[in-house]
N, C-alpha and C positions, 0 to 999 in steps of 0.2 A: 316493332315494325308496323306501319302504317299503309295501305293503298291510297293514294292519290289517282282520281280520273284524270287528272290534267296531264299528270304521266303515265297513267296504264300502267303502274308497275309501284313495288313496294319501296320504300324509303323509311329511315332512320325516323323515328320519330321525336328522338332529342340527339341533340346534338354529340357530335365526339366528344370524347371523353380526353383522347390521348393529343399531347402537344404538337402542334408544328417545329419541326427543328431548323432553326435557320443557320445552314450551314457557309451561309458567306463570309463567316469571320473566321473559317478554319481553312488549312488547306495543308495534302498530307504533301509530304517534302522525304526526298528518297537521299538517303545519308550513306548511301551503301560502300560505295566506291571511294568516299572521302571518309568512311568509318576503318578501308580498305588500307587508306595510303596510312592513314594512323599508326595504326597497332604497325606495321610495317615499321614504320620511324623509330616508336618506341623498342621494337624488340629488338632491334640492331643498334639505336643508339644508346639504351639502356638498358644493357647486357646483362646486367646484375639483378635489373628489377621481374620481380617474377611474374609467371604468367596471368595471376588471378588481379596482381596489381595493377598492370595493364588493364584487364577488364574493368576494373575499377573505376582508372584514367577515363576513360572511352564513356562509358555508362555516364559516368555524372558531365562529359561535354554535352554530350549528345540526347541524353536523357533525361537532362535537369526537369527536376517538378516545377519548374518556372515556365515552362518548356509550353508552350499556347499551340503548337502545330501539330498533327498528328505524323509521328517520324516513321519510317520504313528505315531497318537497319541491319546489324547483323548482333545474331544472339549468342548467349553465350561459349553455347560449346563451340559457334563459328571463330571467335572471338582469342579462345584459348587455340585451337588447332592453328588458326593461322600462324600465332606468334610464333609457335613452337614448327612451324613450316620455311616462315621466315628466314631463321635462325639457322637451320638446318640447310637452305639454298644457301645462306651468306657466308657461312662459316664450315661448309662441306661439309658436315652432322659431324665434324672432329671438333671435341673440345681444346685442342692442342694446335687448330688451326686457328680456332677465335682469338688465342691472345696475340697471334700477329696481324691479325686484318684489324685495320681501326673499328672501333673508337678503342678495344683496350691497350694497343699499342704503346696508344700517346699519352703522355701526362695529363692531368686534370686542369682545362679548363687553357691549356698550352697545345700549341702546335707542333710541339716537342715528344723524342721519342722516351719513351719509359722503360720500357723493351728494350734488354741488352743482349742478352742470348739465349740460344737454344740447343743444345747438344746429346746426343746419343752417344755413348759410348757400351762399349763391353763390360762385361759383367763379369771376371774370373771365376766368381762365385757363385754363379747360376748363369751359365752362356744361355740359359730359355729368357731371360728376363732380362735385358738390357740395362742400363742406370742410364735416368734422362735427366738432365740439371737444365732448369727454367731460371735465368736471374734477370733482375729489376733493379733500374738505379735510376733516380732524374738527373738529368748531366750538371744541374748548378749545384750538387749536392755530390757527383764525383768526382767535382773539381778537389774537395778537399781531402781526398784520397794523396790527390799528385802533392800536396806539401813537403817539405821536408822534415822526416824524420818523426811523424804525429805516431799516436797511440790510439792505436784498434782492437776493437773487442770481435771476437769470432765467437756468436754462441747459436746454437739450436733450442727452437720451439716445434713443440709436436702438438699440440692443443688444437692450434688455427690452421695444421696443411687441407689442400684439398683431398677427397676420397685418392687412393693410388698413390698416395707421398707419405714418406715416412718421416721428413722432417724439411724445415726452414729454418736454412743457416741466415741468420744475420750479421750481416760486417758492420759494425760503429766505429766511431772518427769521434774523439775531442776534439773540437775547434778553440783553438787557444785565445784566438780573436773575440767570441763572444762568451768563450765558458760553456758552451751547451754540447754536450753529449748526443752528435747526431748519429740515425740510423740512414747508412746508404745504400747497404747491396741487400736486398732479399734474394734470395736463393733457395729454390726445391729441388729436392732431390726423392728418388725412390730408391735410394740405397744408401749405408751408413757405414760403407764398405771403405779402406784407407785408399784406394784408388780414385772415389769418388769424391772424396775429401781433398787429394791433392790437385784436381781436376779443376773443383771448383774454389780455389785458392788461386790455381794457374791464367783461369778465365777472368777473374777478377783483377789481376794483375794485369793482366793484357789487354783487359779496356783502358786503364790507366798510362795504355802507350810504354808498361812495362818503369813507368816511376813512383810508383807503392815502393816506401822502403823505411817500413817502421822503426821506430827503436823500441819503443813493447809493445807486445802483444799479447792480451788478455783472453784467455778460451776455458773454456772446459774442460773439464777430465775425461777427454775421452782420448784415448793411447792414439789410434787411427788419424785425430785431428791436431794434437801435437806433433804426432813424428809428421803431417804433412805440411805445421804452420811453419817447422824448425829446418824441413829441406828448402822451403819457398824463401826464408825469411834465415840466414844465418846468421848475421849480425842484429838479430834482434831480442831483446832477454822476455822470454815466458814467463809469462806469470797467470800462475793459476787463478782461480775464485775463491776465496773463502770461502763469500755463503753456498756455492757449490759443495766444496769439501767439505763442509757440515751438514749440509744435505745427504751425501754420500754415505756420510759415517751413521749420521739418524735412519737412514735405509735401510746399511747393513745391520745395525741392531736388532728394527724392526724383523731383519730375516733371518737372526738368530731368536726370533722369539724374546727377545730381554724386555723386562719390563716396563712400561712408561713413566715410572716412577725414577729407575736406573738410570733411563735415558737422558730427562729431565736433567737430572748429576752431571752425567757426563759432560753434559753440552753447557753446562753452566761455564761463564766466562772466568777463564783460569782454569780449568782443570784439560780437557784434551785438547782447547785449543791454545793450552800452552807452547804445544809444540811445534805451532807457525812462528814461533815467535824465539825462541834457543839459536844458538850457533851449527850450523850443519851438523859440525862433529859430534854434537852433545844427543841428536836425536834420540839414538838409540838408547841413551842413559836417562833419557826424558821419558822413553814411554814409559820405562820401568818405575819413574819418580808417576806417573799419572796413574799405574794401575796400583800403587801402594794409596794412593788418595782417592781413588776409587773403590778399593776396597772398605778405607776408612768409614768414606762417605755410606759404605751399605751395610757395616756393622753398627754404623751408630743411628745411624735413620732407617734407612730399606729395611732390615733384617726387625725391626720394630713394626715399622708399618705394615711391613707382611704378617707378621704374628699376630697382630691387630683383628687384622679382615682376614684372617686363616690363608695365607697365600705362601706357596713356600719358593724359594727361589732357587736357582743353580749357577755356582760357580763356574759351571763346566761351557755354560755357553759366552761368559764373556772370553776363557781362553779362547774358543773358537773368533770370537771377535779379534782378539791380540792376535792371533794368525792368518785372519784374514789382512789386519791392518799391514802385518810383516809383510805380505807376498803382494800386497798392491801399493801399496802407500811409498814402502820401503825398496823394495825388490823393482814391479813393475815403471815405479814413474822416479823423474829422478828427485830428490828431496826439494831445490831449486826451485819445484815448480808450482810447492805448496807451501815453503817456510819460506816470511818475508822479511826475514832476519839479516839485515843490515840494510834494509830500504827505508826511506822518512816514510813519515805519514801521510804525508800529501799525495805521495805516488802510491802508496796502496789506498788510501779511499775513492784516486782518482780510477784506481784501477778495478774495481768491487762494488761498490756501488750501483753505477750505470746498470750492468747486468740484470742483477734483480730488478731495481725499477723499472727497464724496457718490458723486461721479460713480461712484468704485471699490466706493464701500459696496453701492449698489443694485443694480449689473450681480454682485456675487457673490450674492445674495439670489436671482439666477433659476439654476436648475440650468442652463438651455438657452435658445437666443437665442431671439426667435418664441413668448412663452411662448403661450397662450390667454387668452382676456378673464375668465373666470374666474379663473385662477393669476396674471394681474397684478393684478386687484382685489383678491384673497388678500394678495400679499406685501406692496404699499401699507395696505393695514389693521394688519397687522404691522407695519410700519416707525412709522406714524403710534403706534401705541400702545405700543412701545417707546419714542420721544422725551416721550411723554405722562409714563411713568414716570420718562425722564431730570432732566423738568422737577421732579416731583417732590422726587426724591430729594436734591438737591443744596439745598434750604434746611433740608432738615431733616437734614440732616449723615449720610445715607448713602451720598452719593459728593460728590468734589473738585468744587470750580468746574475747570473745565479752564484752564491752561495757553497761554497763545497765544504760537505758536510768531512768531520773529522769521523774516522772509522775507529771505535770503542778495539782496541787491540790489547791484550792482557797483558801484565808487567811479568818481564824476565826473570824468573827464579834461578836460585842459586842450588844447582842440582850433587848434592854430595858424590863424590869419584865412588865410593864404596858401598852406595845405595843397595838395596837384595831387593830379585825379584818375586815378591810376595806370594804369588800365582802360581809358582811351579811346583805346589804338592797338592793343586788344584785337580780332581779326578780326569780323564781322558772326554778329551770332545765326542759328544753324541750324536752332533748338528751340523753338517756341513754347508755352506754356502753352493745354490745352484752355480752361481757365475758371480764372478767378482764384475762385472762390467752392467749396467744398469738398464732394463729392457725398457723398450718404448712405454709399456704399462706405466713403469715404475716412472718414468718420465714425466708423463702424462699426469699422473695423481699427484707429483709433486709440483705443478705448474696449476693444478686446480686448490690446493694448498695455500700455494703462493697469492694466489686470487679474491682466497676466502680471509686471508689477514687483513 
């Protein structure tokens, strides 16, 4: 500092140091209310998309490092509350309300409804817990329900329902016109109960204007959803899944404990699943030709290889298997609807196939098990309007008719009338079987199975 007379007073005696900032090329710009209507748009028209994604959105419009102004805006815990504020005003905080208010109502990308029904019914089985069936069809896709006489698959996936659902029955259609195995009704349910089953068999008929009137129909082994496909559907012949019923039998194994080596045998083509493939009458003389070849099989190999690795094995759990086969396979269901013994080939590949390969198409379409009700009504809109385009393309020659694969079926043996059953001085079952019927677990691991092939 310096005195100056000329001022009376002290002064800088060099000059500033620090820059002039010349602020005429900036100017702050308040985004608030237009950062408002944003997130708004998105959370309601992108139901599925989540909250942090949003913020994402919003941040790099508004935020870009390109960005020359200085912005006033909203941050981000403003950012997340609203959407989830939103969402909660538009769709009355029920997620059971959001799939009827648009946007998830309507198909993707159409002004059409997606959204077929919605129903509550009673529950005989627990009057506390209701059973609600939620079903989804696109209408250019239920037209071919109303055909005559087509071939529909009824099967349940548990991998992909939302949290509170216990499964998703799918209805499939062969379209004979292009060869493609489409999927058209999804359907949830929280219950797996035979009332709920023939509910949602009845609702789906009754979109159809009550002209569903298949001539087969392909399902699963589950007791509840055959007696409810067989009262909806009496002039139509059932037929079970194979690779289901081989799934079932590798289950039960697995629950008597038998060993993977065993099971391996078993399942080998020709040996149990000879008996899809015998004359009705013969079944009963067939399992006893299969546990004499199975025993074979584990005294000349198993009974080795166990000796081997010190592993010892027991007879007494595959009887418990042969009694479980009796009382389910035999007793519960009726033979008809797992032996495909006097069918061509064509009708059973067309009938078995399909199944599995949906079943693996839809469970990879979810990143993660549990998705939410939004993110499954998302990927089913997608799925739906992908087949939309499949249908498409294939008369107008930009893609093949598919292909149908011939289904690998073991050749018919010639079973001797006086065959002995080998097994019956087999010691006493030690192992019982929880339930002959297959819990959602078991479902579950078998559908992440299917995934990992």
């Amino acid at each position: 500092m310096a005195f100056f007379i000329t001022t009376m007073g002290y002064t800088a005696g060099r000059l500033h140091t620090c820059r002039n900032v010349d602020a005429s090329g900036t100017s702050l710009v308040d985004v608030t209310n237009v950062m408002k209507d944003r997130v708004d748009t998105l959370a309601i028209e992108q139901v599925a998309l989540p909250a942090r994604a949003i913020r994402n959105d919003v941040r790099d419009a508004f935020y870009g490092t390109d960005n020359a102004q200085v912005v006033r805006g909203l941050s981000e815990p403003q950012v997340l509350r609203r959407v989830y504020q939103a969402r909660s005003r538009h769709f009355s905080g029920d997620v059971h309300g959001a799939i009827e208010i648009p946007p998830l109502p309507t198909a993707l990308n159409e002004a059409v409804s997606f959204f077929q029904f919605h129903h509550v019914t009673v529950n005989r089985e627990n009057l506390s817990k209701p059973t609600r069936l939620i079903g989804w069809a696109h209408p250019s896709l239920l037209n071919l329900l109303r055909y005559n006489g087509p071939t529909i698959f009824v099967d349940g996936t548990f991998r992909c329902v939302p949290p509170g659902y216990k499964q998703c029955v799918i209805f499939m259609v062969h379209d004979r016109a292009s060869g493609i195995f489409v999927p058209v009704y999804y359907v949830l349910s929280t219950s797996r109960s035979g009332d709920s089953f023939w509910d949602m068999v009845h609702f789906v008929v009754q979109s159809t204007d009550q002209q569903l009137e298949p001539a087969e129909v392909v399902c699963d082994f589950e007791s509840a959803l055959i007696s409810a496909v067989q009262t909806q559907f009496p002039n139509a012949i059932i037929i079970g899944c194979l690779f289901h019923w081989k799934q079932a039998l590798r289950r039960a194994m697995k629950r008597f404990l038998i060993a993977e080596e065993e099971c391996s045998i078993a399942m080998t083509r020709g040996v149990l699943d000879i008996l899809t493939v015998i004359d009705h009458s013969l079944v009963e003389r067939g399992v006893k030709w299969v546990k004499r070849e199975i025993l074979r099989y584990q005294r000349r190999e198993i009974r080795q290889r166990c000796n081997d690795v010190g592993i010892e094995y027991f007879k007494a759990k595959w009887r418990g298997f042969w009694e479980y086969f009796q009382r389910t396979w035999l007793d519960q269901y009726d033979i008809s609807v797992w032996n495909v013994a006097g069918l061509n080939n064509e009708l059973v590949a067309r009938t078995n196939n399909p199944l599995e390969r949906f079943n693996r198409e839809i469970n990879n379409r979810f990143p993660r098990p549990r998705p939410s009700m939004a993110t499954f009504v998302g990927v089913i809109k997608t799925i739906s309007a992908d087949y939309i385009q499949r249908l498409a393309d294939v008369p107008r020659g930009r893609a093949r008719r598919p292909q149908r694969e011939r289904i690998q079926l073991p050749e018919p043996v010639e079973i001797p009338e006086d065959i002995a059953d080998e097994s019956e001085d087999e010691e006493p079952v030690v192992a019982t079987l929880p339930s002959d019927s297959p819990t959602d677990e078991d479902e579950e691991s078998d559908e992440d199975n299917e995934e990992g092939q």
